[in-house]
C-alpha positions as CSV (number, residue, x, y, z in Angstrom):
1,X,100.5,127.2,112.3
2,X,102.7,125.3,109.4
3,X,105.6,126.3,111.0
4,X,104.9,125.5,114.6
5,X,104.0,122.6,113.2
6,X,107.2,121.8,111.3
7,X,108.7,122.8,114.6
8,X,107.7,120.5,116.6
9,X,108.3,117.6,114.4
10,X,111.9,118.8,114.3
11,X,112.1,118.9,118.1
12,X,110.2,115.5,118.3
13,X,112.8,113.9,115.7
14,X,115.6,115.5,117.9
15,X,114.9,113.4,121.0
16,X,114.1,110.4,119.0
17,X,117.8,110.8,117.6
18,X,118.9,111.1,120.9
19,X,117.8,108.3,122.1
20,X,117.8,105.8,119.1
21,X,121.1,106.3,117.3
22,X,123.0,105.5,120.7
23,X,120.9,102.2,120.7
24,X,121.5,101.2,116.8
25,X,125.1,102.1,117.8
26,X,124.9,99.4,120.6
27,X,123.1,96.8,118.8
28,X,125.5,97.6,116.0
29,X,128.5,96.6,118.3
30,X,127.6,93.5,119.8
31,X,129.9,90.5,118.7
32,X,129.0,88.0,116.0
33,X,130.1,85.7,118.3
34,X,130.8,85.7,122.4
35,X,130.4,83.3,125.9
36,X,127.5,83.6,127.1
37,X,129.3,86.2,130.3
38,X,129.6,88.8,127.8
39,X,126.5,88.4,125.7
40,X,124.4,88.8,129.1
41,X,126.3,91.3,130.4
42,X,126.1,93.4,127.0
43,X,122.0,92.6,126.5
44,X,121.6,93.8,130.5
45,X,122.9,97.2,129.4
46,X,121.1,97.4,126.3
47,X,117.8,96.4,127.8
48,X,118.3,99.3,131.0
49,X,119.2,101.8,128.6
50,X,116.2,100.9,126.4
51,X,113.1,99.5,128.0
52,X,111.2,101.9,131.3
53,X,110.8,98.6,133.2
54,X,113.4,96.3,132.1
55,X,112.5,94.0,135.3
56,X,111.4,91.6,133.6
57,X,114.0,90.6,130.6
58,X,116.9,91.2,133.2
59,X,115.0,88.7,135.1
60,X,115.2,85.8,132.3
61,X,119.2,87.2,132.0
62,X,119.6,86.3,135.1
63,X,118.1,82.8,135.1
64,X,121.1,82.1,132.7
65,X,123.8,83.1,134.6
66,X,125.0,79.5,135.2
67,X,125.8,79.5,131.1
68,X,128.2,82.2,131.3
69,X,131.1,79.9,131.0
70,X,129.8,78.4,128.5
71,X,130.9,79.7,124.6
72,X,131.6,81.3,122.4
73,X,127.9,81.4,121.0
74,X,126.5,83.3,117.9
75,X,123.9,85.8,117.7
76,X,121.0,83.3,116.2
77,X,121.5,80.8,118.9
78,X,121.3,83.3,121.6
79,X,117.7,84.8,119.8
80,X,117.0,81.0,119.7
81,X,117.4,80.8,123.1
82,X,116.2,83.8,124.4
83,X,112.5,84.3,122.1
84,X,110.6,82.0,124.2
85,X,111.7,82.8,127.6
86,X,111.0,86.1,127.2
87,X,107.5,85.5,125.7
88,X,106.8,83.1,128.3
89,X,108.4,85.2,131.5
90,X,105.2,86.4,133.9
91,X,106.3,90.2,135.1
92,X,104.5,90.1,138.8
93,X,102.4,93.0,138.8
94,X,103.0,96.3,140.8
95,X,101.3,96.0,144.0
96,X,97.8,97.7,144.0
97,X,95.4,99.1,146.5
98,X,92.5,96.9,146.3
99,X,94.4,93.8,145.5
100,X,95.6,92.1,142.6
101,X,93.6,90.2,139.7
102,X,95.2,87.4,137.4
103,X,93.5,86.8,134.3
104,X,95.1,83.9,131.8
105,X,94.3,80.3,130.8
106,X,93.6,77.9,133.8
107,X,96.9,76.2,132.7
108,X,99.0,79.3,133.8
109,X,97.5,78.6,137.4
110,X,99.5,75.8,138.1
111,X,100.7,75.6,141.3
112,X,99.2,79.3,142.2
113,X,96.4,79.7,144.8
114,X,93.7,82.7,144.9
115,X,91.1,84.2,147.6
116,X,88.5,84.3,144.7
117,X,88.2,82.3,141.4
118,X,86.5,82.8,138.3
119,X,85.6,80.3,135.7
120,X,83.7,81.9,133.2
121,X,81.9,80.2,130.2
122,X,80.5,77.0,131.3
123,X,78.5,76.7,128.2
124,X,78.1,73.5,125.9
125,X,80.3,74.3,123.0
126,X,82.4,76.6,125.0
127,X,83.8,74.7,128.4
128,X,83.5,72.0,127.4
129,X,84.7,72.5,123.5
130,X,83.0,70.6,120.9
131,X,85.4,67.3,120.9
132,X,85.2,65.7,117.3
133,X,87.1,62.9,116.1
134,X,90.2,63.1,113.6
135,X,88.8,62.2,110.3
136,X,92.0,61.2,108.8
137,X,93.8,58.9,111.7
138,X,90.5,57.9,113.5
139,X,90.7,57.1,117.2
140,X,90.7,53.0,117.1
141,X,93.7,53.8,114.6
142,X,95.2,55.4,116.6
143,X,95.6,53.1,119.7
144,X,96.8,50.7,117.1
145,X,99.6,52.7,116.0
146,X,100.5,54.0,119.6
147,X,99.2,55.0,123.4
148,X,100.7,58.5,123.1
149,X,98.3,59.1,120.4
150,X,95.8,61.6,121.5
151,X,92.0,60.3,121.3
152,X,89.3,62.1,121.9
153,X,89.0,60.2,125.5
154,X,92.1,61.9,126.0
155,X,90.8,65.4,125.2
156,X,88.3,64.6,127.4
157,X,90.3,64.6,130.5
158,X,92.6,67.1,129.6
159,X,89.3,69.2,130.2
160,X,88.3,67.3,133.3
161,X,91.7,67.9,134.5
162,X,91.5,71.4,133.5
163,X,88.6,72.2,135.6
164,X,90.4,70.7,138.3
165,X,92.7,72.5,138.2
166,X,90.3,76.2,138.2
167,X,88.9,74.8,141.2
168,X,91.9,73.4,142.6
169,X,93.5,77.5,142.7
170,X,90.3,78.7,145.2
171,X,91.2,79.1,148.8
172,X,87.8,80.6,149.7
173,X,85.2,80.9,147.0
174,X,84.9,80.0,143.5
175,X,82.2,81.7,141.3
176,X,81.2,79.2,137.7
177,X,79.4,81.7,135.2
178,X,77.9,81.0,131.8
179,X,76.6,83.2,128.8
180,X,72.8,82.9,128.4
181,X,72.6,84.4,125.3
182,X,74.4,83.6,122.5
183,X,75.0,86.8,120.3
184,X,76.1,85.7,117.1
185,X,72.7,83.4,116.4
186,X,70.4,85.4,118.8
187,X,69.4,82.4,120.9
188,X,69.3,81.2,124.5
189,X,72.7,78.8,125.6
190,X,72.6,76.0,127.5
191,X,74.9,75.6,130.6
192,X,77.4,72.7,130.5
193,X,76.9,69.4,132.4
194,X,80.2,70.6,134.1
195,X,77.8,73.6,135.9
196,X,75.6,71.1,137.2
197,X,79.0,68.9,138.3
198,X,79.9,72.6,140.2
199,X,76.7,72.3,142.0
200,X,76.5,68.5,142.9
201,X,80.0,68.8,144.7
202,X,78.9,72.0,146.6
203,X,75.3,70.7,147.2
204,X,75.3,67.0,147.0
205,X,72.4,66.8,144.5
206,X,72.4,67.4,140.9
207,X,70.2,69.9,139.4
208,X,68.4,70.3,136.1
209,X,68.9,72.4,133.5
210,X,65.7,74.4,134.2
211,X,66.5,74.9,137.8
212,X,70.1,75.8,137.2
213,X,68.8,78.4,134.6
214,X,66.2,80.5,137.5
215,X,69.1,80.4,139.8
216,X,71.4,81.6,137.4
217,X,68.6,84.4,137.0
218,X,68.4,85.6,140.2
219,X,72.2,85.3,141.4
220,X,73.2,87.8,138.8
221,X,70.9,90.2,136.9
222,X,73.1,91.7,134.1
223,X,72.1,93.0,131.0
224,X,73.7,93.3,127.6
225,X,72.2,97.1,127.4
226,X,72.9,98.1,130.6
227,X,76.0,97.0,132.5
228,X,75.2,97.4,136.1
229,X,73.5,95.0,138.9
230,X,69.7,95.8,140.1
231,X,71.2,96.5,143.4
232,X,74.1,99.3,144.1
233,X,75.7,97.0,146.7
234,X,76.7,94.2,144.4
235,X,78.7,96.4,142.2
236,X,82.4,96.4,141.6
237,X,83.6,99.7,141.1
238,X,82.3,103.2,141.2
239,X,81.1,103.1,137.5
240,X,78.5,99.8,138.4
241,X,77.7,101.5,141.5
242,X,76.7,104.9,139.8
243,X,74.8,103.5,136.7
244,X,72.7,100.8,139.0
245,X,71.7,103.8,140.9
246,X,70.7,105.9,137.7
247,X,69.0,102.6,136.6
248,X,66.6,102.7,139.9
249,X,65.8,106.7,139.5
250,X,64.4,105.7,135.9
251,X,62.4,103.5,136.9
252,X,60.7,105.4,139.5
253,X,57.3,106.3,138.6
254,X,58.2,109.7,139.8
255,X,61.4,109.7,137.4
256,X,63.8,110.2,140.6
257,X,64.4,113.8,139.6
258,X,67.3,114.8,141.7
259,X,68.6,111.6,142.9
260,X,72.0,111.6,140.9
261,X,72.9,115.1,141.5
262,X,75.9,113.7,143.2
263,X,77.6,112.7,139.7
264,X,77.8,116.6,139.5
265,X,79.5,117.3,142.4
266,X,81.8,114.5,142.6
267,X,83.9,115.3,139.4
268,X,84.2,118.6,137.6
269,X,85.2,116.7,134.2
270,X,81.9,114.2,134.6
271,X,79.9,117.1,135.5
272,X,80.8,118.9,132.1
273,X,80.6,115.8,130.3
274,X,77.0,114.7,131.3
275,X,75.7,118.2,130.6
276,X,77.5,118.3,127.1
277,X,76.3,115.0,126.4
278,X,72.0,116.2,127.6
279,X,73.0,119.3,125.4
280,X,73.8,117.0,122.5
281,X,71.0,114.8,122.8
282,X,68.3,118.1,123.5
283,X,66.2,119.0,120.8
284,X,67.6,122.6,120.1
285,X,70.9,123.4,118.8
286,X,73.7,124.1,121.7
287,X,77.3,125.1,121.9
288,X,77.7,121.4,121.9
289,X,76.6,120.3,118.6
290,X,79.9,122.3,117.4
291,X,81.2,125.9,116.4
292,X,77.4,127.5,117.2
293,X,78.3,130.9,119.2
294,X,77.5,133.9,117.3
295,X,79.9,136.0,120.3
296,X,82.0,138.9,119.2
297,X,85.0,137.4,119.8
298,X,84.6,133.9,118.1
299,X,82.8,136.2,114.6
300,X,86.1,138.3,115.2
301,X,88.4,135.0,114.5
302,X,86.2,133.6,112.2
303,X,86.4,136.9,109.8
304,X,89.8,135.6,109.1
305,X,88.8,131.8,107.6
306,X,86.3,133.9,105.6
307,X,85.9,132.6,102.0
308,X,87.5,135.8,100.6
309,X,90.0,136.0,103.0
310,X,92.0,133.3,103.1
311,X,92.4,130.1,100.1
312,X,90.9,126.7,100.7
313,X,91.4,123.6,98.2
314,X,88.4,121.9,96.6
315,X,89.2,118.8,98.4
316,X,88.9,121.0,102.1
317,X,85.5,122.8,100.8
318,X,83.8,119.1,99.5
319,X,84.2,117.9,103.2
320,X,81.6,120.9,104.6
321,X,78.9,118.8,102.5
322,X,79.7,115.7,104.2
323,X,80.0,117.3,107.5
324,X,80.3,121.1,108.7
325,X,82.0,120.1,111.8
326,X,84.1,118.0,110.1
327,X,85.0,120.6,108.1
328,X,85.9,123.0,110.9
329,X,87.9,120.7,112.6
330,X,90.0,120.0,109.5
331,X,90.1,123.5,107.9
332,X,89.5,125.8,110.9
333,X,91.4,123.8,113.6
334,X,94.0,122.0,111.3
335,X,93.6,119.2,113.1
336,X,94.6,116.1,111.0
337,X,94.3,112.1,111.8
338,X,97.4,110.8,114.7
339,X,99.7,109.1,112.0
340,X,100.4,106.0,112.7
341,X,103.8,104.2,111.5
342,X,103.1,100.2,110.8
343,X,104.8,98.1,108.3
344,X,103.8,98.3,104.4
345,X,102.2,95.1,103.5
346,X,99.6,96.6,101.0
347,X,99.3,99.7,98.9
348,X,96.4,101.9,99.9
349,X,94.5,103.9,97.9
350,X,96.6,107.1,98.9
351,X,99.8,105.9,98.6
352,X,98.4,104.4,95.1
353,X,97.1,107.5,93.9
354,X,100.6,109.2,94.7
355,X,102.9,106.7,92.8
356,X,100.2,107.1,89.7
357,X,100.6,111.2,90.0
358,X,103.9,111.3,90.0
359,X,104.4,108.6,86.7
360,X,101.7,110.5,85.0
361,X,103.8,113.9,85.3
362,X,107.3,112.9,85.2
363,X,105.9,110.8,81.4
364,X,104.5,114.4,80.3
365,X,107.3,116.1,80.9
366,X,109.4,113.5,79.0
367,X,106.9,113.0,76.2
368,X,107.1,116.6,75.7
369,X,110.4,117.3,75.6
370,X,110.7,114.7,73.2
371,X,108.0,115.9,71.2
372,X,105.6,113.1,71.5
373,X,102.4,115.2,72.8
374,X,99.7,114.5,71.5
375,X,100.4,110.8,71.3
376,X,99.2,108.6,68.7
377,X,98.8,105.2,67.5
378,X,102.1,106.6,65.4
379,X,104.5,107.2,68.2
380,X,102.5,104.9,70.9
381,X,105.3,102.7,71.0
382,X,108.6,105.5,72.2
383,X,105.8,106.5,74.7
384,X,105.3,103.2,76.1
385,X,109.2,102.6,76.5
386,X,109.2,106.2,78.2
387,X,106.5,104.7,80.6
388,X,108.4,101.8,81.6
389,X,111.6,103.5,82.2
390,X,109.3,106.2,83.9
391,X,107.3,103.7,86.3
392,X,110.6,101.7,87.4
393,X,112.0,104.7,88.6
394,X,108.9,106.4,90.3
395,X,108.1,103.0,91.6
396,X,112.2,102.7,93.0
397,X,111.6,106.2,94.8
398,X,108.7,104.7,96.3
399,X,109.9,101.7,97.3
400,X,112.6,103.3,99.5
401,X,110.2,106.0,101.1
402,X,107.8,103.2,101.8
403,X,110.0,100.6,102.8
404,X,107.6,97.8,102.3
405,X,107.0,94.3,104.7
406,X,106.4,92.2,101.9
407,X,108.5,92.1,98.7
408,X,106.3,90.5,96.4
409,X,102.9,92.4,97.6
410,X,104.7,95.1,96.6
411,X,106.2,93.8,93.2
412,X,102.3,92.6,92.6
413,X,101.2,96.4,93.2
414,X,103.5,97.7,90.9
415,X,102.4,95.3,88.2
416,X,98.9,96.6,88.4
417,X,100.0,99.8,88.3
418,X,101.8,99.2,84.9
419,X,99.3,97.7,83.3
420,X,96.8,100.5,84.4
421,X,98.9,103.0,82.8
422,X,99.8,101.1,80.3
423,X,96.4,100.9,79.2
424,X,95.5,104.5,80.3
425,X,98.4,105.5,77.9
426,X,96.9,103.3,75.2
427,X,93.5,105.1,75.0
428,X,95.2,108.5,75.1
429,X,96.5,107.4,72.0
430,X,93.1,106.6,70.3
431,X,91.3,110.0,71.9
432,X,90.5,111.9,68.6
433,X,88.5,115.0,70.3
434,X,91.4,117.5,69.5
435,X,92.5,118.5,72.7
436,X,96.0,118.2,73.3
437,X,97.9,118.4,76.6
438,X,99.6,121.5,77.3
439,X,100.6,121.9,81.0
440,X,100.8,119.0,83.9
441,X,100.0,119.7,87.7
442,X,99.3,123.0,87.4
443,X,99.1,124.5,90.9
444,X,98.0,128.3,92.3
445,X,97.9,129.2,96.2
446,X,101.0,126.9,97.2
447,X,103.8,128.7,97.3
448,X,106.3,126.3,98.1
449,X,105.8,125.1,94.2
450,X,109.0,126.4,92.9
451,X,111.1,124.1,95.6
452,X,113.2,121.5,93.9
453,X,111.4,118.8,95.2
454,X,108.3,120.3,93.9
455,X,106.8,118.8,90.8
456,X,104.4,121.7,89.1
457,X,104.2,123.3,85.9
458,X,106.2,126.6,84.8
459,X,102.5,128.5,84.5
460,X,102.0,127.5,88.0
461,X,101.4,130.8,90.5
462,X,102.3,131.3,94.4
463,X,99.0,133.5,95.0
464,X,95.9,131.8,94.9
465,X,92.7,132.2,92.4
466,X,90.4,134.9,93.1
467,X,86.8,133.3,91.7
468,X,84.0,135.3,91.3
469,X,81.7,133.7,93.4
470,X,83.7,134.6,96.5
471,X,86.3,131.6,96.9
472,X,89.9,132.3,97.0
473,X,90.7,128.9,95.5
474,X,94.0,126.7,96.0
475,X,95.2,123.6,95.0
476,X,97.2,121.6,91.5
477,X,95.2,120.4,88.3
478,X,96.7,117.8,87.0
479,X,96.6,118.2,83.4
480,X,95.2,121.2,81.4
481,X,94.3,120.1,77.4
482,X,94.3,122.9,74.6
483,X,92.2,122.3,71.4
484,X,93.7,124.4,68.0
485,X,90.1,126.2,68.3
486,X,91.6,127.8,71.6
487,X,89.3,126.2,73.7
488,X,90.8,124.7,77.2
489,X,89.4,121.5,79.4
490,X,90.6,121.1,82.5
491,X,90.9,117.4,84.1
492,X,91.7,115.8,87.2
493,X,92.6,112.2,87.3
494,X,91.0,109.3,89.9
495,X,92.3,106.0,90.9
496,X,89.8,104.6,92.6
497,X,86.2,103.6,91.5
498,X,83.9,105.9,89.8
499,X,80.5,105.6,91.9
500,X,78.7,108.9,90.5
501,X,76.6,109.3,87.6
502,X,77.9,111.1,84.4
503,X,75.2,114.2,84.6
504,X,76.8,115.2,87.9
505,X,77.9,118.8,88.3
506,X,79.1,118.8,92.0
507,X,77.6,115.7,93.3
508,X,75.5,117.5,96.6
509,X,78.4,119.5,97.1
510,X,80.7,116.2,97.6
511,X,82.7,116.9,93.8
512,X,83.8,120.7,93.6
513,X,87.5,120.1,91.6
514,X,85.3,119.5,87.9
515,X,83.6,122.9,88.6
516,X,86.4,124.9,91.0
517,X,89.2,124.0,88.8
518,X,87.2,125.0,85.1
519,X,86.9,128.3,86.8
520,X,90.2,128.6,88.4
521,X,91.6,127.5,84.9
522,X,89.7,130.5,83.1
523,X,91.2,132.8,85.7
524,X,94.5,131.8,84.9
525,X,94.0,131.8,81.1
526,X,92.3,134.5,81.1
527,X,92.4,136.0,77.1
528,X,94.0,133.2,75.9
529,X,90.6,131.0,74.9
530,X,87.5,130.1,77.2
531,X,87.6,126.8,79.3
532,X,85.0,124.7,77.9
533,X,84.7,121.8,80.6
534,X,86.3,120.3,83.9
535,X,86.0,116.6,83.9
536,X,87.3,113.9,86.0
537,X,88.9,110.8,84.7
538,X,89.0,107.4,86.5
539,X,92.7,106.3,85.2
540,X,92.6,102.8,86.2
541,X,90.8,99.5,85.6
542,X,89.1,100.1,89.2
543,X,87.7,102.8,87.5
544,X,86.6,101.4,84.3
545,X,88.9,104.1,82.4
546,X,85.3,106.2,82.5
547,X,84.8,109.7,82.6
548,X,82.7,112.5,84.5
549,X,82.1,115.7,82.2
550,X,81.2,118.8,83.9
551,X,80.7,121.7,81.4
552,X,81.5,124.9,82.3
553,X,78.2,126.5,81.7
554,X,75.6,128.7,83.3
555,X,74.4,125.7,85.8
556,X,77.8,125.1,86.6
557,X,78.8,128.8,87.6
558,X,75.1,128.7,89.4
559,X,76.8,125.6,91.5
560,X,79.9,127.1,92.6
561,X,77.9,130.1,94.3
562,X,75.5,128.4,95.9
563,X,78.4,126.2,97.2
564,X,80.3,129.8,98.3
565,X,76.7,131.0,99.8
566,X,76.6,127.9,102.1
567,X,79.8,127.7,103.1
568,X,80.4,131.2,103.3
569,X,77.3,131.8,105.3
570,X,77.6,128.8,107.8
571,X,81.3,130.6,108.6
572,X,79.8,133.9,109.2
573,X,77.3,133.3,111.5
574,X,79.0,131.1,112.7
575,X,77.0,127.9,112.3
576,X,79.2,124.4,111.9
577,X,77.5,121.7,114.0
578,X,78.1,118.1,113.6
579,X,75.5,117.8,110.5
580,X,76.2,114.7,108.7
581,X,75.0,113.4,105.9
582,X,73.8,109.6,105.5
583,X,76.5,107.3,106.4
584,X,79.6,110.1,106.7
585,X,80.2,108.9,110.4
586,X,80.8,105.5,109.4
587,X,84.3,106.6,107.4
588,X,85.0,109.7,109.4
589,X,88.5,110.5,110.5
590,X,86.7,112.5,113.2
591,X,83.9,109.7,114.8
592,X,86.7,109.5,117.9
593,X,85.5,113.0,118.8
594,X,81.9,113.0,117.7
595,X,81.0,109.4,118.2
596,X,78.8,106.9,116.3
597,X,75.3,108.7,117.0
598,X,75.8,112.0,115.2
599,X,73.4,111.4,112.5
600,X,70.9,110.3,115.0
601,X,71.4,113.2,117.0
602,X,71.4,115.9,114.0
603,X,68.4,114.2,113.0
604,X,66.2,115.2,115.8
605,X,67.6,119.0,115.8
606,X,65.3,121.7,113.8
607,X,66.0,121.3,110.0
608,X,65.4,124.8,109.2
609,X,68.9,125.8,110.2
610,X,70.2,123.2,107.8
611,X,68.5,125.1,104.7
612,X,71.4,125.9,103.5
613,X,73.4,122.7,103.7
614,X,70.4,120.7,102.5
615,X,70.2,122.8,99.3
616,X,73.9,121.8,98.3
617,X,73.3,118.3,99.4
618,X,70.5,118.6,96.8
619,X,72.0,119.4,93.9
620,X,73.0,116.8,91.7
């Protein structure tokens, strides 16, 4: 899967090649200065070989064909000249079956005419805005200083003209709509004067406010929870149409059983999709709620992402607490989040982490080649100059991978960074427990470790960790402490904020690496000394420099089977439906295929086939 994977990156970075380099190549050989002929001529070509529908740029190229003579010209004052034309060109829109709809501000329908018109939001405080007077140059200071001054009399017809200009744009009809609710502060809005204005030119009498708000009322009944007219025949596309119509059947007294059978008939794809969605919402479990079919041939593929048969990181197992289906789409499926390339303005807490991993092993490696492990208030000070020649060139590496927007949000980052380590480094110093550090990203079950590129320690292994309760365990610890008694501690480090409490063992199944690595570490270590403890440490000033011990006793082996049982059995069976826990959805990388309501709709499914999960949400 990996390399199908790597595959089809390759082939996807192929035809970018293709069709970028010739483009850099082009923009790389335009002239630092030309006439205008040969810079349009030269941008025509570059915009046809780069854009689908490059109708609309060669359009504004074309508007300045009577510069061509004119030159030479450099590259800024073209871009000077070009930037807002090309923002401001309208592309006319491809002709379409049921017509054509503009939408813009009423100041781009200048000189344009419509069949229909709409005017939306003819509220007070919305058409017409709030008009408040400049406090610093008030308006009678104004006309002092100057007519072309704008006063607030002056906003005033702008809008008037405005308005005038909506209307003006209508050959037929013109519809005037307002909001009657206002969301943000829960309360009923008032329509405009400029509504009852609508209705004394089309009427010749002026309404009141009451009367405008029945008629309003009756002319259109929408909803906020249901967006459909009352009646079938005043919708505007099939989707209106179909969910006025469901609206009616519910209403019924009789509940209209029947009466939208046509939705399953009229579209294969809506037909499967309103029965997955009923299934969803049902009270029993279905084939819909996630990986539920106990068939021979879906146990048959399942045997193979068996706990004993192939390896899973602690990282991959933590996420079946949060969520089994969650956990079967990332570990199962291999489905990961779309990446998305956008410019690097900030740091986040990934990219973070990485930068502080890779200082923290490349300044092991030095301080122990230099013999500075352990380090103490003694030699604190060659280990700090090692840090700062370690973190400027990490932090260089970075820079170029990451290629960040803003120089000095980056410079800032960094800073913090230093002064986190800095002080993580300091307390190192002060730690009088014994234990000293003895090998640095420690990895089993990746076999790519050994690659140049690959930072890992020389005891690392290819094959993964065989544990007894079942787990066939991969993944990198980063630092592995000895103590001259022969005991070992295993620790992981965190940069982000420590939000669990220090008698945690696995958290409700949501922190496995304390446990998973202790026991993978006595595995590897095996007649050597016993591993005393797996405890993660919160390396920064986000997380207080604090500390979450697990010790590697009988509770904690009596965790990591019951976390093998559950997961073990739910793959089994197989049983991984969209389970979960309080507020998971609401970070998910997944809610685009689940949606927002999975919590709701796990909630009224039958617990008892949760038992499992529910016990290792339970343990602390």
């Amino acid at each position: 899967m990996q390399v199908a994977a790597i595959s089809r990156e390759l082939d996807d970075l192929a035809a970018f090649s293709s069709y970028a380099l010739p483009l850099i190549d082009e923009l790389d050989s335009l002239p630092t200065a030309a006439p205008w002929r040969e810079w349009l001529d030269r941008l025509g070509v570059l915009a046809a070989r780069s854009l689908k529908r490059p109708h609309r740029v060669l359009a504004v190229l074309a508007e300045l064909e009577p510069m061509a003579s004119v030159g030479p010209v450099g590259l800024r004052e073209v871009l000077a000249v070009l930037q807002n034309l090309l923002l401001e060109a309208a592309e006319p829109p491809l002709s379409q079956r049921y017509g054509r709809l503009f939408v813009g501000p009423i100041e781009a329908a200048r000189g344009l005419s419509f069949d229909a018109v709409f005017v939306p939001g003819l509220a007070e405080k919305m058409f017409p805005s709030k008009i408040v007077e400049e406090p610093i140059l008030l308006d009678a200071v104004r006309e002092r200083i100057s007519a072309d001054l704008v006063t607030n009399q002056a906003r005033l017809d702008r809008e008037r003209l405005t308005l005038s200009l909506a209307a003006g744009a209508a050959e037929q009809r013109i519809f005037f709509s307002y909001p009657r609710i206002d969301l943000d502060q829960a309360r009923s809005r008032v329509p405009s004067f400029y509504a009852l204005e609508a209705v004394r030119s089309a009427e010749g009498r002026l309404p009141d406010f009451g009367e405008l708000a029945r008629r309003a009322e009756t002319a259109a009944a929408s909803r906020l929870g249901w967006p459909a007219p009352r009646d079938p025949s005043a919708a505007i596309d099939d989707a209106e149409h179909d969910l006025a119509i469901i609206d009616d059947l519910m209403n019924r007294p009789e509940g209209g059983a029947g009466g939208a059978r046509y939705l399953l008939t009229a579209n294969p794809h809506l037909a499967r999709a309103l029965r997955s969605r009923y299934q969803r919402w049902s009270r029993g479990w279905t084939v819909s709620d996630g990986l539920l079919s106990s068939s021979t041939e879906v146990r048959a593929v399942m045997v193979k992402h068996a706990l004993s048969a192939r390896s899973y990181s602690p990282t991959t197992l933590q996420s079946f607490s949060r969520c089994p289906y969650s956990f079967f789409i990332h570990a199962i499926h291999g489905i990961a989040p779309r990446d998305i390339p956008i410019a690097i303005d900030d740091l986040d807490p990934l990219q973070r982490g990485s930068l502080i991993h890779d200082v923290q092993f490349e300044l092991f490696a030095r301080l122990t080649s230099e013999g500075l492990l352990p380090v103490r208030p003694g030699n604190l000070e060659r280990a700090r100059l090692l840090l700062e020649e370690v973190i400027t060139e990490v932090a260089s590496r970075h820079e170029d991978d990451l290629a960040p927007a803003i120089d000095q949000v980056w410079k800032n980052a960094v800073a913090a960074i230093r002064a986190d380590l800095r002080e993580w480094l300091r307390r190192m110093s002060e730690d009088t427990s014994g234990f000293v550090p003895r090998h640095f990203e420690l990895s089993f079950g990746l076999p790519h470790w050994r690659a140049p590129d690959r930072d890992a320690d020389r005891r690392s292994v290819p094959e993964a960790v065989g544990l007894d309760c079942g787990i066939q365990l991969r993944g990198s610890i980063d630092l592995v402490e000895r103590h001259s008694s022969g005991l070992f501690r295993v620790i992981d480090h965190k940069t982000g904020k420590c939000v669990g409490a220090n008698d945690l063992v696995i958290e409700g199944g949501r922190s496995l690496q304390p446990v998973l690595y202790a026991l993978a570490a006595e595995k590897l270590f095996a007649g050597e000394g016993e591993v005393s403890e797996g405890r993660l440490y919160f390396c920064t000033s986000a997380g207080q420099f604090s500390e979450q011990v697990v010790a590697l006793d009988e509770r904690a082996r009596n965790a990591a089977v019951e976390v093998a049982t559950a997961i073990g059995q739910a793959i089994e069976r197989p049983f991984l439906p969209a389970a979960p826990s309080e507020g998971q959805c609401e970070s998910c990388d997944y809610r685009a295929v689940c949606g927002p309501y999975e919590e709701l709709r796990s909630a009224r499914k039958p617990q008892g086939d949760l038992e499992l999960l529910q016990g290792l949400r339970a343990w602390k």
